[in-house]
C-alpha positions in Angstrom: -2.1 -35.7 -55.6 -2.6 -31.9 -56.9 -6.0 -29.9 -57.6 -5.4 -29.2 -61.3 -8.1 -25.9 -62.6 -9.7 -26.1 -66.0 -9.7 -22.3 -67.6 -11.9 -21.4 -70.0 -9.7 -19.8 -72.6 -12.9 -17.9 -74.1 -16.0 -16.5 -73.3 -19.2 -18.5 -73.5 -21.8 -20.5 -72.5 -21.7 -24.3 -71.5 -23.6 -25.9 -73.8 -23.5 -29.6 -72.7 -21.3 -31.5 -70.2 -20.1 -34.9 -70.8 -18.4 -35.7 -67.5 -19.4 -35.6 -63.8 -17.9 -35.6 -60.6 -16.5 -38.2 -59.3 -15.7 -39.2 -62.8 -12.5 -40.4 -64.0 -10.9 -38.4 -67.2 -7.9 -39.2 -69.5 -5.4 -36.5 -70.9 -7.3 -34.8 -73.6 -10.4 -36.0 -73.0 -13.6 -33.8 -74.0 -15.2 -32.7 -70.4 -17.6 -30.2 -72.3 -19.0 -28.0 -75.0 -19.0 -24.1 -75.0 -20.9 -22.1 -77.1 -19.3 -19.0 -78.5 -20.6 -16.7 -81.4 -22.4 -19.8 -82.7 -19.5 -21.9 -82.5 -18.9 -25.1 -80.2 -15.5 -25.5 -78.4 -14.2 -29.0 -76.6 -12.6 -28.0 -73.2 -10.4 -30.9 -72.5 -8.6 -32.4 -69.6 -5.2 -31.1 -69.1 -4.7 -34.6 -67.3 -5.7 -37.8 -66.0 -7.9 -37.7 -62.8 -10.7 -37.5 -60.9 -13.4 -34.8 -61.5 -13.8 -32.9 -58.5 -15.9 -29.7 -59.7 -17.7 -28.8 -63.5 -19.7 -26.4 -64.8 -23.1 -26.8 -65.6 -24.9 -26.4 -68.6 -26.4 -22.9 -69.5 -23.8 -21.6 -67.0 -22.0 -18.4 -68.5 -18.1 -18.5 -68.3 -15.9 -15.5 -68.7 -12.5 -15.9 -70.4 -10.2 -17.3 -67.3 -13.2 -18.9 -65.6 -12.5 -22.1 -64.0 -14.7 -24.9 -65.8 -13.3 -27.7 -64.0 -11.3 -28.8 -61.2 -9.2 -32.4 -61.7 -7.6 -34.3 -59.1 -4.9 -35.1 -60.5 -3.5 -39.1 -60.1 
């Protein structure tokens, strides 16, 4: 099993989170919404796995952040 990391590919605020941890996620599954210049953007899983870390909501990501980290099965 491998520690996959979830990269915000922009900079912006988590708007709402639709997973947990401990949660299971499919490939391309939405995990949660940013906010950036008034837009919202799906981060999705990269893979199938457990949720072992996500963002919160109001939290402030910086391009490259990590969002998420998936176990991966």
């Amino acid at each position: 099993m491998a520690l996959i990391e979830v990269r915000s590919e922009i900079t912006g605020n988590v708007l709402l989170v639709l997973v947990g941890v401990g949660e299971i996620v499919e490939e391309f599954q939405d995990m949660l919404i940013l906010e950036s210049m008034k837009m919202e953007i799906p981060i999705t899983s990269p893979t199938k796995g457990a949720v072992v870390s996500i963002a919160t909501v109001g939290e402030v990501l910086q391009q490259g952040s990590v969002v998420a980290v998936i176990e991966s099965e």
